[in-house]
MIKEFI-401524 format. One record per residue: x, y, z of N, C-alpha, C, O, CB in turn; residue in one letter. Coordinates in steps of 0.001 Angstrom, whole numbers, plus 524288, in hexadecimal, padded with zeros to 5 digits. Atoms other than C-alpha are relative to their C-alpha. Last residue first. Glycine has a CB too. Layout:
N
XYZXYZXYZXYZXYZa ...
//
This chain:
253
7FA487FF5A804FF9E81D2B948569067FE7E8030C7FCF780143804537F93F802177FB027FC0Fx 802857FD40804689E06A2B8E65754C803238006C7FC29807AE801BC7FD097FE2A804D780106x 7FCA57FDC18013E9E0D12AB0757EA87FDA2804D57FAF67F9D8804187F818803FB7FBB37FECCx 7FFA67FCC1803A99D74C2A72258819805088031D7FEEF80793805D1801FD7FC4C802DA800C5x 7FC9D7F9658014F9D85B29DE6591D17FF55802A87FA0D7FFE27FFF97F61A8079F7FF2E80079x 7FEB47FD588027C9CFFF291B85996080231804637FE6D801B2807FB801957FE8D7FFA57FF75x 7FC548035F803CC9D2ED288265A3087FE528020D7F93B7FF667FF4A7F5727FE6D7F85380138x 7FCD0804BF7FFAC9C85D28CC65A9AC800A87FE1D7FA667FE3D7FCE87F66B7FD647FBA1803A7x 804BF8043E7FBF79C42429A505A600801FF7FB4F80130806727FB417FF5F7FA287FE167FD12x 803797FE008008D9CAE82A69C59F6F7FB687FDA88014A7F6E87FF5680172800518015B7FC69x 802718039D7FDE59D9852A6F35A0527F95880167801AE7F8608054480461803907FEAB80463x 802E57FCD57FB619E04C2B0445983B7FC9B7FAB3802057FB4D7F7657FEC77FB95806237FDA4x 805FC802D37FE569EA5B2A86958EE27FF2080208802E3802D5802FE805CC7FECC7FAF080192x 7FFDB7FBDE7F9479F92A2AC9658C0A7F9EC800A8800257F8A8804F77FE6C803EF808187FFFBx 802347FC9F801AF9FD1B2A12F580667FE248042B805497FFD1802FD809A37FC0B7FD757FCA0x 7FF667FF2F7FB30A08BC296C857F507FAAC8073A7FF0D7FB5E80AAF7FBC8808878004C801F2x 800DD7F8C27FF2DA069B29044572F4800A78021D804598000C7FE2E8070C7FAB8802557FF18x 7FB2E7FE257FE74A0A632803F574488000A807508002980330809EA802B28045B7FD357FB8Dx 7FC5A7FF4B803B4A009227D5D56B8D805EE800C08030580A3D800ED800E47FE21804EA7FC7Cx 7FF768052D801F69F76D277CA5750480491801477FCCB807F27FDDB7FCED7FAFD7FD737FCFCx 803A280154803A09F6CF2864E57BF8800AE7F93C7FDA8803087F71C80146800C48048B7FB68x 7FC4B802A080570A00C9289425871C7FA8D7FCF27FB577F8787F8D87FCBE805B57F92880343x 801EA80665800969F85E292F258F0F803097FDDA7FC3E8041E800287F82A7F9DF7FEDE7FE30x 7FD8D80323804E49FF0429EA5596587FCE87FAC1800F27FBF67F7FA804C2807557FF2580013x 7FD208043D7FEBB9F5342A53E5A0F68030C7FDD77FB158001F7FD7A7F7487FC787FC1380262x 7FE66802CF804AD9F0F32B3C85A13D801AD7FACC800ED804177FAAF80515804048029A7FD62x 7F861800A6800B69EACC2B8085ADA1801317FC4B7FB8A7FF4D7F7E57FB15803A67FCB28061Cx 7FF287FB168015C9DA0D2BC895B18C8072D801967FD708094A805D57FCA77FE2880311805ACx 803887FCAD802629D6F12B0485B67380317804FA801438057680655805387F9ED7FFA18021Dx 804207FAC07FC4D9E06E2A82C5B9207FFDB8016A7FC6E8022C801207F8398015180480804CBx 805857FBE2803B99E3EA29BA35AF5E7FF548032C8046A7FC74800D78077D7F8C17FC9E7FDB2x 805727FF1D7FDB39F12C295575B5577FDB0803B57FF2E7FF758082B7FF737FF897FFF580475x 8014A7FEC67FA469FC73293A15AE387FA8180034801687F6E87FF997FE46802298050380187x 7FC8A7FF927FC37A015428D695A2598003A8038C803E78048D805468051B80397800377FE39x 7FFB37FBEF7FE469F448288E859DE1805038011C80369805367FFAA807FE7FBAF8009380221x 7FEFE801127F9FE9F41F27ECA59488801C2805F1802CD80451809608009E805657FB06800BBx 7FA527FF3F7FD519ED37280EA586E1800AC7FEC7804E67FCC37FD6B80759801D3804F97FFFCx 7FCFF802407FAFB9E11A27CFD57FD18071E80392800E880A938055B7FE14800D77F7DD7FE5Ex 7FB268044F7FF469DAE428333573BA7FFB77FFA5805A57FCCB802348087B80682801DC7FDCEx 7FFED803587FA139CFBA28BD156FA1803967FC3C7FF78804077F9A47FB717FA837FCF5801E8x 7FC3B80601801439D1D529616564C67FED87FE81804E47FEB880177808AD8076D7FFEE7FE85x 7FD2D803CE7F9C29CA592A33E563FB801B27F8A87FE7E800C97F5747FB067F8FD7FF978067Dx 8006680569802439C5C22AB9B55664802217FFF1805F8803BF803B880879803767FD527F9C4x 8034C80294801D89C2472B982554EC7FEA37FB577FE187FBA97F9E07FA9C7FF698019E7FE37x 805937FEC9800239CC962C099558F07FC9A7FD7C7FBBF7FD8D7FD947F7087FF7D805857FF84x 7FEA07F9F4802A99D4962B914561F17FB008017B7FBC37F6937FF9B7FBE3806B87FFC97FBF8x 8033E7FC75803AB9D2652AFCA56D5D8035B803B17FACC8077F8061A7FB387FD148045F80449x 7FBFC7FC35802BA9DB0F2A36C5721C7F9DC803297FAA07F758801BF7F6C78075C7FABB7FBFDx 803AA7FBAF804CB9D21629B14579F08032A803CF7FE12803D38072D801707FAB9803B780270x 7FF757FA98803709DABF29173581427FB728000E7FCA67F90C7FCB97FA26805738006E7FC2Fx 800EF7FEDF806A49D5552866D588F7800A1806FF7FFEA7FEB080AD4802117F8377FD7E7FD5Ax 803497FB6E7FF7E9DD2B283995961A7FE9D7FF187F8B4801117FD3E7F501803CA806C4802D8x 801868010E803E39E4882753D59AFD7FCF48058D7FD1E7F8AF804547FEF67FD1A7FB4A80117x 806638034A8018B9E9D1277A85A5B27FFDD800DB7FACA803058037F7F84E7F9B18029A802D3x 7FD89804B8801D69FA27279865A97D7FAD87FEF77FC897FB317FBF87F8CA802087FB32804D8x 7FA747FF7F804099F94D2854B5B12E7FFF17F9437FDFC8017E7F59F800B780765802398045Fx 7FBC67FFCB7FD339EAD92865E5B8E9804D27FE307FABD803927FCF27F6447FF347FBC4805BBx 7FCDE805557FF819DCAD28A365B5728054A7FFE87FFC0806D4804427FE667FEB67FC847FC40x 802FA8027C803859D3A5295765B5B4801B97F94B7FD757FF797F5CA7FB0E7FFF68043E7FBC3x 7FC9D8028C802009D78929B035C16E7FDCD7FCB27FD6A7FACD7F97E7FF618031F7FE61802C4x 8009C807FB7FF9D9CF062A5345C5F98059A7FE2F7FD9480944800FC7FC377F9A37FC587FAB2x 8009F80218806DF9D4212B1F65C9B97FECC7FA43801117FFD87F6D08044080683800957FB5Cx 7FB7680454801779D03A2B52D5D8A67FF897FF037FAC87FB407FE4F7F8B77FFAC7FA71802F5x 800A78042D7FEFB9C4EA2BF7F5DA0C805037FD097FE788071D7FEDA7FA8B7FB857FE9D7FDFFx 80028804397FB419C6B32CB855E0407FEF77FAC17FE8F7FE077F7DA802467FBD88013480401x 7FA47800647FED39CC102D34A5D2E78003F7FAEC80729803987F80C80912802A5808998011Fx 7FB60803608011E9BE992CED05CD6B806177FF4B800A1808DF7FBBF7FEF57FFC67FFEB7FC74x 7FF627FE218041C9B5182D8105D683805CB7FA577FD28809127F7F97FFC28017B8076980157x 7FC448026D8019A9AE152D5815DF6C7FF99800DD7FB747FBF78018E7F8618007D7FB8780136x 801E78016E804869A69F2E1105E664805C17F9D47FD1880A727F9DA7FE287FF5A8073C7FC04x 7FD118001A805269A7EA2DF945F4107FF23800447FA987FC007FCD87F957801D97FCC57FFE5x 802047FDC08015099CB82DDBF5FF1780450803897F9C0802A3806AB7F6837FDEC8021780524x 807037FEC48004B9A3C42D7A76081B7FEA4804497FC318010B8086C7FCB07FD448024F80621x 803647FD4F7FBCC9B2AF2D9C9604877FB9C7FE367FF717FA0F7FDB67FAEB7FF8C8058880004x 801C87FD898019E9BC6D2D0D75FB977FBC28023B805417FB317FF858092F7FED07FDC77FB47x 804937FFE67FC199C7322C7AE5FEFD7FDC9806347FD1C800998095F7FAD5802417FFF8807FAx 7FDF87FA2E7FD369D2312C71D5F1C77F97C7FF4F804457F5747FDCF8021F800B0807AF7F9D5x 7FB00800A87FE069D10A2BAFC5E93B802EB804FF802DB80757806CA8024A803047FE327FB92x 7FDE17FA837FEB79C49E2B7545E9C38060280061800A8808C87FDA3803787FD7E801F78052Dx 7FE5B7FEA47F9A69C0C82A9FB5E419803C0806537FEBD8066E808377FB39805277F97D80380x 7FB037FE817FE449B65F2A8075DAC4802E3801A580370801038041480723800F0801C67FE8Bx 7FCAE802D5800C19AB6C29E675DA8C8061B8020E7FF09809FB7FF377FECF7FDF27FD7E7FC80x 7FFB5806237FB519A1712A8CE5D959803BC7FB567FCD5804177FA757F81E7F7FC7FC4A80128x 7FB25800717FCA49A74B2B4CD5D23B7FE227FCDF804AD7FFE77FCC98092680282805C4801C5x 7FA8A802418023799F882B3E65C537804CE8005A803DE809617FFE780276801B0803447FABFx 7FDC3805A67FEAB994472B2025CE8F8042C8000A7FC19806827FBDC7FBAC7FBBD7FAA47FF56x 7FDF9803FC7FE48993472BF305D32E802787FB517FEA0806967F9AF8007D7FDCE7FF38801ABx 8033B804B17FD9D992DE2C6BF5C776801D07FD3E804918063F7FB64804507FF677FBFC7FC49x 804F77FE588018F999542D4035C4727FCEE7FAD08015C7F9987FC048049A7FFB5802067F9C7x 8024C803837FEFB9A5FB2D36B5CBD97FBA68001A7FD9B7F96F80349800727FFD07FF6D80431x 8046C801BC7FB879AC192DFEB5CC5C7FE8F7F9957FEF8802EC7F7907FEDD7F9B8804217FF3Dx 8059F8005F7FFBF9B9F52E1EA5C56A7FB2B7FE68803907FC117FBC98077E7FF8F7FDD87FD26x 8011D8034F8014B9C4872E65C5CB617F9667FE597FE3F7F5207FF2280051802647FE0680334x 7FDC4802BE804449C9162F28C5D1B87FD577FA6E7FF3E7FB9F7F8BF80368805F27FF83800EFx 7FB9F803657FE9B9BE3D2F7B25DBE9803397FE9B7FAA3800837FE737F6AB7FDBD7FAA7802F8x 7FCC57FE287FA409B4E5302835DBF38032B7FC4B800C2804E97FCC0805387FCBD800B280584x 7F98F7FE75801409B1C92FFB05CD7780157801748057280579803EA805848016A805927FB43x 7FC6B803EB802BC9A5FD2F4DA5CF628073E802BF7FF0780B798008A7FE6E7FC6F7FEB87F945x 7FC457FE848039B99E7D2FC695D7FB8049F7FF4B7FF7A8086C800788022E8001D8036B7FFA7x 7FCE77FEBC7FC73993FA2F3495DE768032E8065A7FB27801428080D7F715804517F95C8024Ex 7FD7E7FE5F80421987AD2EF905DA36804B9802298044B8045D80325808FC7FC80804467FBADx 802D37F9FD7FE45986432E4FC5E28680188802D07FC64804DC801297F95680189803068057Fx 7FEE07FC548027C988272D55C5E10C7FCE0803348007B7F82B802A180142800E17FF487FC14x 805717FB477FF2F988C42CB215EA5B8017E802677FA14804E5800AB7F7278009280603806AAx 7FF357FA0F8020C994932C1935EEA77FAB47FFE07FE127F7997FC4C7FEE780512801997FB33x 7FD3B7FA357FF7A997872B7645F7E77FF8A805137FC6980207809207FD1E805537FF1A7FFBEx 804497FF137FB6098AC72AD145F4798043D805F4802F38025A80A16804867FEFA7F87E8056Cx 804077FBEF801FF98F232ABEB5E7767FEEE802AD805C77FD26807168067B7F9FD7FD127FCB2x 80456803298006199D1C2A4975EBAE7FB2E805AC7FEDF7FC4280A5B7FF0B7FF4A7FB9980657x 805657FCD9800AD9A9872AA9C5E99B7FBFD7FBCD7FF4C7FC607F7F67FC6E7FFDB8043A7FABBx 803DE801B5803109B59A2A1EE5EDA87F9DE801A08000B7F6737FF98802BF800647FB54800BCx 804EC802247FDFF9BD952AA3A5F8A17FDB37FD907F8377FE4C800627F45E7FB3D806818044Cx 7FFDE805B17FFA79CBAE2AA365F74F7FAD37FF077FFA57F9D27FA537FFA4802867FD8E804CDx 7FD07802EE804149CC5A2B8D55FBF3800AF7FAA87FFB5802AB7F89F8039580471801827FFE9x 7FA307FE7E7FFDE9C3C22BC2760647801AF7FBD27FB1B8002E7F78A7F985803697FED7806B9x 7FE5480424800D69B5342BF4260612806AC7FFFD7FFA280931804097FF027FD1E7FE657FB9Ax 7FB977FFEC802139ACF42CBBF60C89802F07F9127FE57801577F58B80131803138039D80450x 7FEFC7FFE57FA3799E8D2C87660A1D807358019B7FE038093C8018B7F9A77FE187F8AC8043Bx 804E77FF627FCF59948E2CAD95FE48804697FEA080468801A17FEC8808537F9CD7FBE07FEC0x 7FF06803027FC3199F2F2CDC75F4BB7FCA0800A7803567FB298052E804038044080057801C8x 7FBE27FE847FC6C99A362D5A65E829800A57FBB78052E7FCFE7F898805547FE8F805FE80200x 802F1804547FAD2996782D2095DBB080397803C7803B5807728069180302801B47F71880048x 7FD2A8040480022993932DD255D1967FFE57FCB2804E57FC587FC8780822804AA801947FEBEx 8021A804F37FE44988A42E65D5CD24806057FC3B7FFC98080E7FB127FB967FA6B7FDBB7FB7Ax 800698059F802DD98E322F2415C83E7FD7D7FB95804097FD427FCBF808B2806657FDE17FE07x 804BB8044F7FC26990E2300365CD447FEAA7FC397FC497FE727FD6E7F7A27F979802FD80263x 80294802F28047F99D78307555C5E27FDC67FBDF803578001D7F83A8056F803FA7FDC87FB08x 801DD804E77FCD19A2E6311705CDBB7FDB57FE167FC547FC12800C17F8AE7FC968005C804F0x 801AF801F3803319ACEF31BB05C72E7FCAD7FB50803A47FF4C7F89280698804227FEED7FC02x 7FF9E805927FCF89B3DD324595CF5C7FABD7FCBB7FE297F6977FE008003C8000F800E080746x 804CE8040B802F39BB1932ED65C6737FECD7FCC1803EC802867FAD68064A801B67FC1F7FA9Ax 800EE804E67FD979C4E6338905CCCF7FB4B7FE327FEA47F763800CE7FFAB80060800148054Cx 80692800307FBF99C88F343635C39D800357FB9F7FF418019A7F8F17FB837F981802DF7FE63x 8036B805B7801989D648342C95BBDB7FE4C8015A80469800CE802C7808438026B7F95E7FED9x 7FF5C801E17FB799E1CA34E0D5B6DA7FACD7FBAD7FFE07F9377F9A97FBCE80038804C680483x 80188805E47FDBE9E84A352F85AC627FE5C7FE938049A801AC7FE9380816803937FCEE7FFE9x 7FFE7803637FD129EA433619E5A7307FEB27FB45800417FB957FA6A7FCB17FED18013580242x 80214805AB800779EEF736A2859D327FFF67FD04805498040A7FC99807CC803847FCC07FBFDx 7FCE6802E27FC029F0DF378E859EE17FDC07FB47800CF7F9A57FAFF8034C80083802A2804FCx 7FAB57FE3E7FE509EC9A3820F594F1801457FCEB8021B804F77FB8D7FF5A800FF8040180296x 7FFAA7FD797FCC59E1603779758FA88061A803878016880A4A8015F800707FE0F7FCA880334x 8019E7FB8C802A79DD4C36E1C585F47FFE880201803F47FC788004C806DA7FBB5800737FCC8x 7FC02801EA804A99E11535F4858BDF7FF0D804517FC127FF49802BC7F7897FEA97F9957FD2Fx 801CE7FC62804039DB6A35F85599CB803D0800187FAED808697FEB77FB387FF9A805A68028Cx 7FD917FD2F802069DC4C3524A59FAD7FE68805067FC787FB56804BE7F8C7802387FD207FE45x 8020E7FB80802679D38734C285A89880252802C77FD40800A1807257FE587FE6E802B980287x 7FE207FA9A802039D3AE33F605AD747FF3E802CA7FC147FCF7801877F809803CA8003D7FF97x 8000E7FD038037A9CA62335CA5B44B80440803B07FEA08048A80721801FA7FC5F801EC800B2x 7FE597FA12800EF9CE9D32F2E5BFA87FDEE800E27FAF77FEE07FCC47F8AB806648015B80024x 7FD7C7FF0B806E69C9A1322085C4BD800F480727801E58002F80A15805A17F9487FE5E7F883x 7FD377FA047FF8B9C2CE31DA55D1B2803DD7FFC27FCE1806DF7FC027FCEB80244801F980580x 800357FF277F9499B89B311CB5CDA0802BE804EF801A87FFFC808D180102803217FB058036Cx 80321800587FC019B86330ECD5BEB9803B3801BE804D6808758026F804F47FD827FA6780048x 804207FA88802179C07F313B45B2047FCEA7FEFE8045F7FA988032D804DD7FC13800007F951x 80446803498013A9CCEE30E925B8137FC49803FC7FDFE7FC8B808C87FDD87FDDF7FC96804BFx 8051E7FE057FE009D9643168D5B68E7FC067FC4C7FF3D7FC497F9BF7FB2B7FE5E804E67FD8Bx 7FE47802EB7FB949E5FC311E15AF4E7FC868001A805237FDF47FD8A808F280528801E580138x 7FE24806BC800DE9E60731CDF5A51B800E97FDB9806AD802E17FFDB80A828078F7FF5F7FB9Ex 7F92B8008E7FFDE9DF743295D5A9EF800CA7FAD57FFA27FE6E7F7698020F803538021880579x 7FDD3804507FC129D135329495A583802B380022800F7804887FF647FC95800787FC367FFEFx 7FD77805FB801BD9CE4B3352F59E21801E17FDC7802F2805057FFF6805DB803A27FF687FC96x 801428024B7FBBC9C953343EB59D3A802C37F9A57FE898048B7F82C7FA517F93F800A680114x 8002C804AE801569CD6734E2C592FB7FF8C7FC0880362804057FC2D805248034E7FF4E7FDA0x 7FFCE804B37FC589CB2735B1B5963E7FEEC7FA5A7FE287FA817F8EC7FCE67FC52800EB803FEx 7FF478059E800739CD133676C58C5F8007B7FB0B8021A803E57F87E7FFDF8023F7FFBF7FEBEx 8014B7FD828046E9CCF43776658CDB7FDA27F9977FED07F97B7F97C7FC648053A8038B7FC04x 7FE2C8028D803029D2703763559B137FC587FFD27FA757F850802057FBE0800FD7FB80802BAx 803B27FF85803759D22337EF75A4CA802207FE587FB948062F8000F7F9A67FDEB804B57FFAAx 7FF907FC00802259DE8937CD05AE6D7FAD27FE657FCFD7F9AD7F9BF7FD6B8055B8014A7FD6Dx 80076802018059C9DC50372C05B8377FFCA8059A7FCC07FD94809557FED47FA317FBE37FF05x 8018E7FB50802469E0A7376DE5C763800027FE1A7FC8A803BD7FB127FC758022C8047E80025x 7FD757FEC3804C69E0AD369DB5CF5B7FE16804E07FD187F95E805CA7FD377FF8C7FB997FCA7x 7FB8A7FA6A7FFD79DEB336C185DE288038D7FEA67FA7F8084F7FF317FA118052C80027806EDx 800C27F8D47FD279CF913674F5DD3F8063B8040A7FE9C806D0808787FCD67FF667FF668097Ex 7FE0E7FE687FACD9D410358C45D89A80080806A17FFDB803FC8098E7FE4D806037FCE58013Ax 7FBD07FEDD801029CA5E355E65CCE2801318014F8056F7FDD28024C808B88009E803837FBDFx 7FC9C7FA437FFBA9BEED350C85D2658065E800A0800E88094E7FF1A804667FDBA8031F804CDx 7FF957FCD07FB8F9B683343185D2DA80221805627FDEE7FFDE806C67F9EC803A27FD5C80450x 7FB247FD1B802AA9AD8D33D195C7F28043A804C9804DF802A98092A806187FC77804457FA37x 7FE427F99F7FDA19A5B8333235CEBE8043A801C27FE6C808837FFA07FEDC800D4800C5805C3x 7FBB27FDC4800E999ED1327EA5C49480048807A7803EA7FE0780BE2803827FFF27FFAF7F88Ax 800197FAEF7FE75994E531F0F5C79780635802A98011C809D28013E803F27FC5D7FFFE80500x 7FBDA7FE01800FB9914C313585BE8D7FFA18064D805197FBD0809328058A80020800D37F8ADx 801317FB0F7FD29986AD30A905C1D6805AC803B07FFD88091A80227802D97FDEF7FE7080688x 7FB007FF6080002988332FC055B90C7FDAF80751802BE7F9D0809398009E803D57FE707F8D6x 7FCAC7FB928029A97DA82F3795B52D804148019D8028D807127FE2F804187FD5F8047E7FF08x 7FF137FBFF7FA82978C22E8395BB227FF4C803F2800647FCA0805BE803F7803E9800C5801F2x 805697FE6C7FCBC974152E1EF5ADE47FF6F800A28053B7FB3F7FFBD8076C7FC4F7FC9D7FF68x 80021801787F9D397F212E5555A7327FA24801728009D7F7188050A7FFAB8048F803C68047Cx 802EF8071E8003B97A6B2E675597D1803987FD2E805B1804A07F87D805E3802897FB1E7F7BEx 804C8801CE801F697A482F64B599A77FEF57F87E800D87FB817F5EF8030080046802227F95Ax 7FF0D804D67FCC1989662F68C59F897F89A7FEFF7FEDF7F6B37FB4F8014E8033E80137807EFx 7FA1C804827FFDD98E66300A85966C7FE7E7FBC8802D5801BA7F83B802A1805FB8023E80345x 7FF96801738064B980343088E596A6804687FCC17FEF5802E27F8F67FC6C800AB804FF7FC3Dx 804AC8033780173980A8308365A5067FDC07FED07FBF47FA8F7FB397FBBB7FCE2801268019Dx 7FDDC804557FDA698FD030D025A64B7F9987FCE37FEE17F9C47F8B97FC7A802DD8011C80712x 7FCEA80352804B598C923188E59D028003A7FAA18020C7FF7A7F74F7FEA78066A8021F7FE94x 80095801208061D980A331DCF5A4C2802777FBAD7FD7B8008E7F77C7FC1A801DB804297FD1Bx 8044C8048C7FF9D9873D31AF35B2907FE7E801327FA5A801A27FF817F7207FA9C8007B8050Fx 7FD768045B7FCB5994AF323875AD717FCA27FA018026A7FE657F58880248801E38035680507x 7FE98802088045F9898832C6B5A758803AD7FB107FF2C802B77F77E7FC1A801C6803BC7FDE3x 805798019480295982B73302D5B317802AE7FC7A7FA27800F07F8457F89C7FB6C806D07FE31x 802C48039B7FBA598E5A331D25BD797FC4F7FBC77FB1E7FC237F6FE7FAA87FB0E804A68055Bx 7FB9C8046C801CF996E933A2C5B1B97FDDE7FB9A8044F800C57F7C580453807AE8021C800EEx 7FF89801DF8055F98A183423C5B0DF804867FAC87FF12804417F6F97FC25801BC805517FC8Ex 805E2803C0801EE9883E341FF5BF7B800787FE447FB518002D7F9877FA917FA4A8030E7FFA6x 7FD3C807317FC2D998D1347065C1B57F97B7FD9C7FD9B7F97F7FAC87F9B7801297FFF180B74x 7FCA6804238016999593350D25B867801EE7FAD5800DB803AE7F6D77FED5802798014780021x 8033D8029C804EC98A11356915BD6E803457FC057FC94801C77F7E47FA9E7FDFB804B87FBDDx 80387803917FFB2991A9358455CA267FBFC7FEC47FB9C7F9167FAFF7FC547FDC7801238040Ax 804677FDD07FCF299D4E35DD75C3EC7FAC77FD978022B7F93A7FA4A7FF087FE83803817FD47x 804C98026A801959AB253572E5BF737F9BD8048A8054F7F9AD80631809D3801827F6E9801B9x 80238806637FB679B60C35E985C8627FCBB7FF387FC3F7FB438039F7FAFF7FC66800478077Fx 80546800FE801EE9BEC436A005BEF77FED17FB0C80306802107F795803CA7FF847FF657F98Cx 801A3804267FB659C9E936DAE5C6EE7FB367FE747FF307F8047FE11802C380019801F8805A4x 7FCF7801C87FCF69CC7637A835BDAE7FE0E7FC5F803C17FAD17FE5D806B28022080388801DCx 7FD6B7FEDC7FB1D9C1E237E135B4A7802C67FCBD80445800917F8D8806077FCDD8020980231x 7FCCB803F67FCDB9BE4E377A55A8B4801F780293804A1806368009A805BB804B47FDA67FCE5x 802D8800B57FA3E9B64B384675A361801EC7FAF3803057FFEB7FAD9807637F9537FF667FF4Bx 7FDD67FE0D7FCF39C21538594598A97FB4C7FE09807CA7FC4D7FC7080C368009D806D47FCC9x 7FEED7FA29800D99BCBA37B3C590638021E802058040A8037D7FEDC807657FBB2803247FEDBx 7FB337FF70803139B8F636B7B5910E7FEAB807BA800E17FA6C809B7801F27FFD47FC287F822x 801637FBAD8032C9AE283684C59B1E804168008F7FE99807787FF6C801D27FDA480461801B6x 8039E7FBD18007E9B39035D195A3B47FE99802A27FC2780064800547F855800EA802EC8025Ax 7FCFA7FB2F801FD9B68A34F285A0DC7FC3780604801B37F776806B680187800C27FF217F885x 7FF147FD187FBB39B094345EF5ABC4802FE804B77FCD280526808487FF37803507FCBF804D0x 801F57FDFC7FD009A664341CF5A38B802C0803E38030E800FA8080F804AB7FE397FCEB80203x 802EF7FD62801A59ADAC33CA8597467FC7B804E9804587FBD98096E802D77FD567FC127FD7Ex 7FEAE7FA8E802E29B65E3369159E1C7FE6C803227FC93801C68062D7FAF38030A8000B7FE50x 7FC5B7FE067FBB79AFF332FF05A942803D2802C07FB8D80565807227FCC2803137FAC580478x 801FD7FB907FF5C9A3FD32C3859E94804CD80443803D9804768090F803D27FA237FE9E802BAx 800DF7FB18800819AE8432574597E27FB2C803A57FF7A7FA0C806937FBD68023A800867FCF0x 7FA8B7FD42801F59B4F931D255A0947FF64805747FC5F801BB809A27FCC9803527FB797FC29x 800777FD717F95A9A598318E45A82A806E9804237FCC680782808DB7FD79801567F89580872x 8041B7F945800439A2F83159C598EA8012B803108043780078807D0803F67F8B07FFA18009Fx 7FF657FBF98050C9B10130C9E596D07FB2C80691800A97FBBA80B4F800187FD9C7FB297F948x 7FAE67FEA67FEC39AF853069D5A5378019C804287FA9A8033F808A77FB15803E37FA1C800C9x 800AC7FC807FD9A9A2CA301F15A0F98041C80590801A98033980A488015E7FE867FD578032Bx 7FBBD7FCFB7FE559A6652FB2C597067FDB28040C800E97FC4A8078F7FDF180443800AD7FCD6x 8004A7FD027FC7B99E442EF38598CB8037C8054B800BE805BA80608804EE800657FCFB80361x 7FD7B802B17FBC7994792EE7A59289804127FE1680004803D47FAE37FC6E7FE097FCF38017Ax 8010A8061A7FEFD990E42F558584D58041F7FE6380583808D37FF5F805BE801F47FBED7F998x 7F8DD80274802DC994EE30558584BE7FC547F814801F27F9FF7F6DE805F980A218036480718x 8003F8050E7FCEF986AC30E065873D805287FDC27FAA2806557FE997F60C7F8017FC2F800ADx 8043D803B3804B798B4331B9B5817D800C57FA7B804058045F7F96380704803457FEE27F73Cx 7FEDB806977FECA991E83245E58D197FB8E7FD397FBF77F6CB7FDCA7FC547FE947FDDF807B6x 80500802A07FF2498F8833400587967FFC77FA71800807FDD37F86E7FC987FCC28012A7FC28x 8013280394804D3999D333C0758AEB7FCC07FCC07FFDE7FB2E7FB4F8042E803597FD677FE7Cx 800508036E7FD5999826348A959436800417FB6B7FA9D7FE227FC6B7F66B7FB1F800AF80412x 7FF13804428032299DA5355BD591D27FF7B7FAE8800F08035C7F93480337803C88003A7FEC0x 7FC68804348000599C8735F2C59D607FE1D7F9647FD8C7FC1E7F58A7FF9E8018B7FFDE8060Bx 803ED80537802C29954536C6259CBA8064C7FAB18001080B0B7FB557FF9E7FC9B802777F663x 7FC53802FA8033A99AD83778D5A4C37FDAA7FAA87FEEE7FB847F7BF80219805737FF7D802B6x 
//
């Protein structure tokens, strides 16, 4: 039984996450026709091909990294005590709300067949990278200096949050959760900055397409990183601003 493979074209840096999405459905579909037999598992040529192409696509997508990027993909097995009727038609696909990295599901629907089914093979997606990692254990509160952290390749999807890709864009920040020896850091452990406080002075940038405005406003709350803040503009405008460096915000209209 022959099994249909699609062909990953190099995609410009970085959507990785888009090629690793669809060699995993393209790959893990089986052979279409009656020979689908009941409790179908992926086969060992199969699993290599969806191994080989999964690195392939991810090193053409991440070409102008000069680390690169090591992709390895394990396709696990339908659960043994499901009976699948022979199906004429298999349609494969992410289930909404699913990551496309680390342990995921694939599903499988048949959609041409006597007896229609649904179900989802275990995906575990590693994605090797160059990032920083913690050279000792540290506790929350700590102010990053160079001399605490390293970098290894590590793999970047075994944890929620992003990795860290350079040390020094996380010297001088403080931790806001204790972290292990030998850790990958990643940006949910670091403390939001604060870009400045309720009352200051901030320059607006108000984007749209294909023109921007610079002004002043006052900030009625305090700039964190990564949280909307109201700014009262000179005019009296009242506007909902992303905060984006000291005592500056961006608005999109």
């Amino acid at each position: 039984m022959t099994h249909p493979l699609a062909t990953v074209a190099a995609l410009p840096a970085p959507r990785l996450a888009g090629v690793v999405l669809a060699v995993l459905v393209a790959a893990c579909a089986p052979a279409h026709g009656q020979d689908d037999a009941p409790g179908y598992t992926p086969d060992n040529v199969l699993l290599q091909q969806v191994e080989s192409m999964a690195r392939n696509g991810a090193s053409a997508a991440t070409a102008q990294q000069t680390q690169g990027v090591r992709v390895d993909v394990k396709v696990g097995k339908l659960d043994p005590r499901l009976k699948l009727a022979p199906c004429q038609h298999i349609e494969t696909y992410l289930p909404p709300g699913l990551p496309v990295w680390g342990a995921t599901r694939v599903g499988m629907r048949c959609t041409q067949g006597a007896k229609l089914w649904n179900v989802s093979i275990p995906i575990q997606v590693s994605v090797y990278a160059q990032a920083t990692v913690v050279k000792t254990a540290l506790a929350a509160g700590t102010v990053l200096d160079g001399g605490q952290l390293g970098q290894a390749e590590v793999d970047i999807a075994a944890a929620p949050g992003a990795a860290v890709g350079d040390p020094m864009l996380a010297v001088g920040r403080t931790l806001g959760r204790s972290v292990a020896a030998g850790a990958t850091l990643r940006q949910t452990d670091l403390k939001a900055r604060q870009y400045f406080a309720a009352g200051e002075t901030v320059r607006v940038t108000a984007l749209g397409a294909g023109w921007q405005v610079v002004t002043e406003g006052q900030a009625m709350g305090a700039g964190i990183e990564g949280q909307s803040v109201r700014v009262r503009t000179e005019s009296g405008r009242l506007l909902t601003a992303r905060p984006t460096g000291d005592r500056q915000v961006e608005v999109t209209l």
